[in-house]
N, C-alpha and C positions, 0 to 999 in steps of 0.2 A: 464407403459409409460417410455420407455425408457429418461432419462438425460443426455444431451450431452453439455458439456461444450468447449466453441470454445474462445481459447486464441491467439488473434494477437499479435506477438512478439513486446515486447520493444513499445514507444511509448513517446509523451509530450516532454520532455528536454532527453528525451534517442531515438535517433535516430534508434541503432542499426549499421546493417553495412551501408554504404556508397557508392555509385562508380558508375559511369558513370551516371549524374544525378539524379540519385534514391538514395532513404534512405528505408532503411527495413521496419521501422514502417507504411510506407502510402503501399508498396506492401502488408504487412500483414495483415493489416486492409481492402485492398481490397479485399485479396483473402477469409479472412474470411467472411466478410459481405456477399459475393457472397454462399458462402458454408451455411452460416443460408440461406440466401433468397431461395436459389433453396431446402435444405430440406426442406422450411416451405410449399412451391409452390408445390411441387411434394411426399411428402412422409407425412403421418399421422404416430399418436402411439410415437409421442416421444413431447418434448420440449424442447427448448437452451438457454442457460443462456451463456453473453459473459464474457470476462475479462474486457473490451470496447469495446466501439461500436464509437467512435470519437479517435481524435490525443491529449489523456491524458496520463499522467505517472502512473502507477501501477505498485508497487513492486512485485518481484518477489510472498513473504509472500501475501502479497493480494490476488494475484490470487489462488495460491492455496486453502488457507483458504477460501476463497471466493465458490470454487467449493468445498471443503469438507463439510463445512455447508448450502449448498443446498443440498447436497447429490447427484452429479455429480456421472453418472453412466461409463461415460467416457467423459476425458479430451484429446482435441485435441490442443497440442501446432504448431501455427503455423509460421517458419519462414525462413528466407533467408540466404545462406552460403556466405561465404568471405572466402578470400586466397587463391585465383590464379586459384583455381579450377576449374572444371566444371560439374556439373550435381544434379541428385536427391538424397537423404539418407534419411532414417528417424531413431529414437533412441527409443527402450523402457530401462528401468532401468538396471544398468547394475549386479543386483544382480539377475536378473529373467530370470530361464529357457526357454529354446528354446520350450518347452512343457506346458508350462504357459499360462493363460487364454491372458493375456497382449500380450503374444508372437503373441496366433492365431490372434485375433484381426490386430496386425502389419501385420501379413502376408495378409490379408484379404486387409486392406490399402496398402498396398506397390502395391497390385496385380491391385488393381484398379487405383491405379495415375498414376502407369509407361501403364496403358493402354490409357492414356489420353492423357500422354505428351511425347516428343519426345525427352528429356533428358537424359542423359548419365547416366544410372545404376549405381548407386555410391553401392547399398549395403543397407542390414538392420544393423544395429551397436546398440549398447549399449551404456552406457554413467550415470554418476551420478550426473547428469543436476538435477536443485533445483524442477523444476516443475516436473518429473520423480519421485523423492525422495520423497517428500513432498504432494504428491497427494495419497490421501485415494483409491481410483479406479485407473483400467487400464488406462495409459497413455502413449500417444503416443507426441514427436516431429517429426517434419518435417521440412528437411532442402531441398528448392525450388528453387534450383539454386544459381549461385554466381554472387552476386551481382557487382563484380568486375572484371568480365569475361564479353569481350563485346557479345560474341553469348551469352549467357544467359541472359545478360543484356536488348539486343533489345528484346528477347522473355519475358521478363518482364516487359516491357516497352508496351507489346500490351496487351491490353483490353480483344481482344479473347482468348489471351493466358490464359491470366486470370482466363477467365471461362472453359479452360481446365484443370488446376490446381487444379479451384476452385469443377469440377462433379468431377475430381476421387478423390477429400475428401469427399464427398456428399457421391457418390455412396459407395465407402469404409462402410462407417459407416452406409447408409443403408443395408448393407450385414451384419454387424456385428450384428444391432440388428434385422435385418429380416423385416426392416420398411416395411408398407403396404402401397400401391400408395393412392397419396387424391383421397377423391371424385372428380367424373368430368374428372378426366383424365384415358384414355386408355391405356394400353399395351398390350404386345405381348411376350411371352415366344417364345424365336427360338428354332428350331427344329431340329434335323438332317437335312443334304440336300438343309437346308435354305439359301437364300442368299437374300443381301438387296436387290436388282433387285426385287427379286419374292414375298418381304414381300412389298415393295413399290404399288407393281401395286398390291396388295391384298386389300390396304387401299388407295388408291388412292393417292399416293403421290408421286415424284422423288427421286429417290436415296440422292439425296442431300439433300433433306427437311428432309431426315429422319434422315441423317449425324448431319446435326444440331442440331436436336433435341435432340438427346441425347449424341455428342459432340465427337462424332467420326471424328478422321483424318484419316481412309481409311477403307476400305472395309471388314475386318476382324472380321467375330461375329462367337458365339460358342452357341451348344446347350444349354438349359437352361441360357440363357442371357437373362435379361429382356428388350425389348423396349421398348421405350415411341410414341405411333405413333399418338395419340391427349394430346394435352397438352400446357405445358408455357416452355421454355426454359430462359434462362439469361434477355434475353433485349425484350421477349415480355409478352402479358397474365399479370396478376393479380399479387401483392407481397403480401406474406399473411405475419401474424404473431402469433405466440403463446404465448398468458398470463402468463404471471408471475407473481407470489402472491406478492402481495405491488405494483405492475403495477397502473399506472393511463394512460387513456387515454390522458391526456396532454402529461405525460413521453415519449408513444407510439408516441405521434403526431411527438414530436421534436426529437423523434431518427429517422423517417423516413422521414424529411425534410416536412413535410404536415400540416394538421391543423387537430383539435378535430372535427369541424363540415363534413370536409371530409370523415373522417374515419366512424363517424355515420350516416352520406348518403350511403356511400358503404357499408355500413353494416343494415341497414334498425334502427337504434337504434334510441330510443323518449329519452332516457337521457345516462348518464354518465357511469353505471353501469356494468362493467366486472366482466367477473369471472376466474379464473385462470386455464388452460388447454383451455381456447375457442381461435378456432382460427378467428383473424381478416382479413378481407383484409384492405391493406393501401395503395392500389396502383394499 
């Protein structure tokens, strides 16, 4: 089972960057929470442990240590660029080859976000950033736009965008480790030849519906591209969760805004007792 450790940049009394009414830390912790939920929703075979999951401060040292002694099989830093700029980048360590496990991984990520979003190609870059350095696994940051740049700004500033952001992290890291779709939900391998028109009226659905689903802004699929043509996307369907060892259902309740006796209705449960790798729904 793949471990996939998901770090929302900065956070509590560290803001991060700043700029046109947004703070990094509430982008980051959105776009992360988005990136657990639709793994947990749409993909089996792995589990995620956060750095946070609220607006706390955790040090640098924390996080990493944190994902070393779970044994994080890949660390995803996630956050937002400042200084005038405009567009997407993301960094592996800057001591590791272009032909490094870390590397493919990047390229694998970089191929799916810029497929998401419509941000300006900044580049894959290096860097000897603490969570890079100090992470026992492949590790990847992500810088999401600048924060201080108004077109980037308004696009972080919408919801939808969001969850554009937030599937080609999703999806990235389902490529990486090969994640198998949940039960319950359907896909579709394209084909040569295929176009969403002709995969639509296969499964009975409009172009659009399909667009959403699995978070496309235009018309553009390749062979071997997996669809999602029944399923949960962002804001509808079921939020699941995967267990973590020392989890309690109370923990679970109040990280997902809901109650204990919810969670064990939607889950058919007579008492308390989880087990670590089960997944829940909480929503």
């Amino acid at each position: 089972m793949a471990k996939i450790y998901l770090d929302p940049g900065h956070g509590g009394n560290d803001p991060g960057a700043v700029g046109n009414g947004l703070q990094e830390k509430d982008v980051t912790l959105a776009i992360a929470l988005k990136v657990r939920n639709y793994l947990n929703t749409n993909y089996s075979g792995h589990s995620i442990r956060m750095s946070r999951t609220t607006d706390t401060a955790v040090s640098l040292a924390q996080r990493t240590n944190d994902a070393n002694n779970w044994g994080a099989d890949y660390f995803v830093s996630i956050h937002i660029n400042a200084g005038g700029g405009t567009g997407y980048e993301d960094y592996i360590h800057s001591n590791l080859s272009d032909s490094s496990t870390t590397a493919q991984y990047r390229n694998l990520m970089h191929e799916e976000i810029m497929k998401q979003v419509d941000f300006r190609n900044r580049g894959k870059k290096k860097a000897n950033f603490h969570v890079l350095r100090e992470s026992a696994m492949s590790a990847i940051l992500t810088e999401n736009g600048f924060i201080d740049t108004v077109a980037d700004a308004n696009k972080l500033k919408s919801d939808a965008y969001l969850n554009r952001i937030a599937l080609g992290h999703a999806n990235g890291i389902a490529r990486v480790f090969n994640l198998p779709p949940a039960g319950g939900q359907d896909t579709y391998t394209v084909q040569p030849g295929d176009t969403l028109w002709s995969i639509s009226r296969a499964f009975d659905m409009t172009v659009q519906e399909l667009k959403d689903l699995n978070g496309l802004t235009d018309d553009t699929i390749y062979p071997g591209q997996v669809l999602i043509v029944r399923g949960t996307g962002f804001e509808q369907g079921p939020v699941y969760h995967i267990v973590q060892a020392g989890e309690t259902l109370w923990r679970i309740a109040q990280e997902y805004e809901t109650t204990v006796e919810a969670i064990k209705s939607l889950n058919g449960l007579s008492n308390e007792t989880i087990q670590p790798g089960q997944r829940l729904q909480v929503k």
